[in-house]
C-alpha positions in Angstrom: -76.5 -6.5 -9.1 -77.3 -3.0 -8.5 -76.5 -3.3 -4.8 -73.1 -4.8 -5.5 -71.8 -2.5 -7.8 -72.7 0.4 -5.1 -70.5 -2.0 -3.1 -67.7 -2.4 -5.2 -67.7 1.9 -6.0 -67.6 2.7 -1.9 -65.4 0.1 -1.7 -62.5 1.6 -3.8 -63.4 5.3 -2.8 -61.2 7.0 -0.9 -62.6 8.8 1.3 -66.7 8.7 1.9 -67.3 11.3 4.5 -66.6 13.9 1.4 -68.3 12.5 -0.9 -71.9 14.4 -1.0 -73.2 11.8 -3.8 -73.8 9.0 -1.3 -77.3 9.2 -0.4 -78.0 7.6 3.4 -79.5 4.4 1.3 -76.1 3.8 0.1 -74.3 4.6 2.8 -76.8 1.9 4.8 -75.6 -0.5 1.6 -72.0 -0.2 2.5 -72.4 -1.8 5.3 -74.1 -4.8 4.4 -72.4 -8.0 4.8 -74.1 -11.9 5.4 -71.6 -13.5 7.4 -73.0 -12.3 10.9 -76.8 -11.1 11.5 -76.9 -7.6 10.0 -78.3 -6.6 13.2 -75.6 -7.3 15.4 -73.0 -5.6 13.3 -75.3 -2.5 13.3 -75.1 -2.5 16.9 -71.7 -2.9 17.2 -71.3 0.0 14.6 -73.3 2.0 17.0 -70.8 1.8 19.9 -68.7 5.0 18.4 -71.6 7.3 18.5 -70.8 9.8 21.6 -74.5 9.4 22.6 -74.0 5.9 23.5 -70.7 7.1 25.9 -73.4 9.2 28.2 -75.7 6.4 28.0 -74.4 3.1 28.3 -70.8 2.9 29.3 -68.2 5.9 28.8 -65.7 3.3 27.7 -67.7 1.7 25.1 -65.1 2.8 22.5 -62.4 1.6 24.1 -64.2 -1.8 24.1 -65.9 -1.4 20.6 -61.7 -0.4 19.9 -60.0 -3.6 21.8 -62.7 -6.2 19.1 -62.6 -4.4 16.0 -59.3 -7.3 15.1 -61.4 -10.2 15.7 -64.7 -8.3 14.5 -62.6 -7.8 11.0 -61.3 -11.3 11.5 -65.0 -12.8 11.3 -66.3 -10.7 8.8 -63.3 -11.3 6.2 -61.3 -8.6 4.3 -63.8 -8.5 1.9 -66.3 -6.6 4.3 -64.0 -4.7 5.6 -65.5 -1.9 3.5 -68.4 -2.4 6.8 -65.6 -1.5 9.0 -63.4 1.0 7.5 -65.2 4.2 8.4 -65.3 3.1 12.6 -62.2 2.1 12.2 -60.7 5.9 11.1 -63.7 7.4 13.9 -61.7 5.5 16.7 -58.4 6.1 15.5 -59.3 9.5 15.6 -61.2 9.6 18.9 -60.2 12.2 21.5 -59.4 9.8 24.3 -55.5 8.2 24.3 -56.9 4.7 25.9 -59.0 4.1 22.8 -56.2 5.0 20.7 -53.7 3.2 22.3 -56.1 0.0 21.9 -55.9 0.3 18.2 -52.1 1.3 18.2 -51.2 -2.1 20.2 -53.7 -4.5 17.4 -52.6 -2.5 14.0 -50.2 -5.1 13.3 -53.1 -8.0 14.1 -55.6 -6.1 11.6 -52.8 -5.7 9.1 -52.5 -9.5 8.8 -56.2 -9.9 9.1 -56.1 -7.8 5.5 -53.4 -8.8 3.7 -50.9 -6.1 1.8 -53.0 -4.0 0.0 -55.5 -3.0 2.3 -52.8 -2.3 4.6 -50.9 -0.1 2.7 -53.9 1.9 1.4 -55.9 1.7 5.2 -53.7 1.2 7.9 -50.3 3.2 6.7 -52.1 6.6 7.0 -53.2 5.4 10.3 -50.1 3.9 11.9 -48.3 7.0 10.8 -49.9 9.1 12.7 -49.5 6.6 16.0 -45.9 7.1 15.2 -46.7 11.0 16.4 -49.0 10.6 19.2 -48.6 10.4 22.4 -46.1 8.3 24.0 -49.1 5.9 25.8 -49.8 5.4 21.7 -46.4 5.2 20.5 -45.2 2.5 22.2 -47.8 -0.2 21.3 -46.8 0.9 17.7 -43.2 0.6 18.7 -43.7 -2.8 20.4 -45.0 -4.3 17.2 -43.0 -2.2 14.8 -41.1 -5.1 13.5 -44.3 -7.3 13.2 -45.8 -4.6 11.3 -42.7 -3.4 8.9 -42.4 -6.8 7.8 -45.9 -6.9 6.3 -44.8 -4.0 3.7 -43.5 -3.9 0.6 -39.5 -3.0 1.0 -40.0 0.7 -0.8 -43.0 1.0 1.7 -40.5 -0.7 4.7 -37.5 1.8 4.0 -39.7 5.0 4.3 -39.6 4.0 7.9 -35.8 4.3 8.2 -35.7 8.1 8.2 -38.3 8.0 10.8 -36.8 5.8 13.8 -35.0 8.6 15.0 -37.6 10.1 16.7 -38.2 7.1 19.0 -35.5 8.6 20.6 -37.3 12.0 21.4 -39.9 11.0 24.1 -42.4 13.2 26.1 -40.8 12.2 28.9 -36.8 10.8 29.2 -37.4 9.1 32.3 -39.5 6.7 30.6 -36.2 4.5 29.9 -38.8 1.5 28.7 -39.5 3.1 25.7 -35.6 3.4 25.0 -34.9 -0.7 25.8 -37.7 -1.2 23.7 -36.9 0.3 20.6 -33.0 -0.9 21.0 -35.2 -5.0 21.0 -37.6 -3.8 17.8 -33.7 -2.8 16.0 -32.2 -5.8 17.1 -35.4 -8.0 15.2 -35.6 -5.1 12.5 -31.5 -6.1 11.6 -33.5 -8.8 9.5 -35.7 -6.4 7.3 -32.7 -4.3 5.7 -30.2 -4.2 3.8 -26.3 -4.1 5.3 -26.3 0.1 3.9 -29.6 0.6 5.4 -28.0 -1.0 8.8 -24.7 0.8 8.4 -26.1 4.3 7.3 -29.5 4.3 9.7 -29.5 2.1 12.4 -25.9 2.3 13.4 -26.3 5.9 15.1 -29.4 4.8 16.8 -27.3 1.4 18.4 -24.5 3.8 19.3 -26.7 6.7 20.9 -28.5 3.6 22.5 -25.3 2.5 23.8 -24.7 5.6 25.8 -27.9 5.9 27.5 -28.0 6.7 31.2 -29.7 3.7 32.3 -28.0 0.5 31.8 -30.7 -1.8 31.3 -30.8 0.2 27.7 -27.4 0.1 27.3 -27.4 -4.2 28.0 -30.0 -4.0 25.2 -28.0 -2.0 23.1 -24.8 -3.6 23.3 -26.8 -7.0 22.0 -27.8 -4.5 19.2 -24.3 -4.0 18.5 -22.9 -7.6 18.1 -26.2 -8.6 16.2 -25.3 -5.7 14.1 -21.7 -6.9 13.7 -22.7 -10.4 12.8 -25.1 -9.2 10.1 -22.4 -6.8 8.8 -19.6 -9.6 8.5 -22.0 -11.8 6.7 -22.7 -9.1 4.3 -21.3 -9.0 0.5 -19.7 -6.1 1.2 -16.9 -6.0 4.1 -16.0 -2.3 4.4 -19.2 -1.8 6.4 -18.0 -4.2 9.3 -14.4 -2.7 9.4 -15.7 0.7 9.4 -18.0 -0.3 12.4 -15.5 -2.3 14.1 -13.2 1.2 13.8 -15.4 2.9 15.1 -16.2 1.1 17.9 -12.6 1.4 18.7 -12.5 5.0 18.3 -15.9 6.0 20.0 -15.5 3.7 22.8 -11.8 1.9 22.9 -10.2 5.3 23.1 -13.0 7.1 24.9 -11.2 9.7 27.6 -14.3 8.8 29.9 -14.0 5.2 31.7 -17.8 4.4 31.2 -16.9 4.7 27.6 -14.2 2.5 27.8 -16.4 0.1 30.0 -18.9 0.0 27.1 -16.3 -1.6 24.6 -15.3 -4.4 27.0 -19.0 -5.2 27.6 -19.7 -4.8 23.9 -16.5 -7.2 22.8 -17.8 -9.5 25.5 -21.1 -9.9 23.9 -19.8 -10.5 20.6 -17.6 -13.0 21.8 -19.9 -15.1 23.6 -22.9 -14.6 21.0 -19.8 -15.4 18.0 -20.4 -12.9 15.9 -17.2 -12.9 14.3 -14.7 -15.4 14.2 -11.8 -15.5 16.2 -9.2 -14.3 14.2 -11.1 -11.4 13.1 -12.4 -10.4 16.6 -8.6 -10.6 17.0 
């Protein structure tokens, strides 16, 4: 009873490493769990002390890193209590390959522990992959869609201001990182709302649409026509003449021909994709 109760208090505290009233008994306590040999888990534990780097294998955090999903997957998200505190050591580790490992599973280990845990745990922690390095970002921003659609839509719109600055990379030759965001938006269409589309996403497709390398822009003008068909199917239908204007008079009536070249490839795509029907696209 006693033992559980300690449990139950680490459990909801925020933040143990703080905390001066934990004795090491009770920090020992939090990580006891009966689903695996208590053993084991101690030694896998054990793999983020820098000690064991010089000793063993100097990329045993990577590898302690690239399990923790199906380590959290065995134990159940009522241990995860066991694993919380390597968890936040290896998200914090000075080495980008470790980090990276964790940015490209987040979205795994959010599943793994359902809603609340996420948004309490992992948000902190995904947030600040959203400002890493670009090796980091991108495995966030390959499952950014995967992982948005796990929070709660309050939680899910906080993201909307931050997409933007996808667009600023460490370096702008890395064109991947642009065709992959314009692919998250395109799945990302489904998660908001036809303003949220209209007033966030729209610059991004359009900025996307102009990029220098044109496997983005082929991306982008998919974007474009998804976002068209979600606009026209909306309750509201000012949003898909104002775009449909726009496209017009950004790209229509463009004084430069790769401009112009845009809206032909653009009308083409909605066209053979029917996103609108005929009349209107007329």
């Amino acid at each position: 009873q006693t033992m559980d109760s300690t449990l139950h208090y680490i459990h909801n505290d925020s933040d143990l490493s703080t905390n001066s009233s934990f004795s090491p008994e009770e920090e020992r306590k939090s990580k006891v769990q009966d689903v695996v040999p208590q053993a084991l888990l101690d030694q896998y534990l054990s793999m983020t002390d820098p000690s064991r780097a010089q000793t063993v294998d100097t990329e045993i955090a990577k590898h302690c890193a690239y399990s923790l999903p199906g380590v959290a997957l065995t134990l159940g998200r009522q241990n995860w209590h066991c694993l919380k505190d390597t968890y936040e050591t290896l998200a914090s580790d000075m080495q980008w390959k470790v980090r990276r490992t964790l940015a490209f599973s987040i979205h795994e280990l959010a599943v793994i522990l359902g809603d609340q845990l996420t948004a309490g745990d992992l948000v902190p922690i995904f947030n600040g992959f959203l400002k890493d390095l670009d090796e980091v970002r991108i495995g966030v921003l390959k499952h950014l869609h995967d992982f948005l659609k796990l929070l709660h839509a309050d939680k899910r719109r906080e993201y909307l201001y931050q997409l933007q600055e996808f667009l600023m990379i460490d370096n702008s030759r890395n064109w991947r990182f642009r065709a992959e965001l314009a692919e998250q938006l395109i799945l990302l269409l489904d998660l908001y709302s036809a303003r949220d589309i209209y007033d966030y996403l729209r610059p991004l497709a359009f900025t996307l649409c102009a990029d220098k390398v044109s496997s983005v822009r082929w991306v982008s003008y998919r974007l474009v026509s998804e976002m068209v068909k979600k606009l026209y199917m909306a309750s509201t239908p000012t949003f898909v003449l104002d775009l449909m204007n726009e496209l017009v008079e950004k790209f229509c009536r463009c004084h430069k021909w790769s401009g112009r070249q845009t809206f032909v490839f653009i009308c083409q795509t909605i066209s053979e994709d029917d996103c609108l029907p005929m009349d209107q696209f007329a």
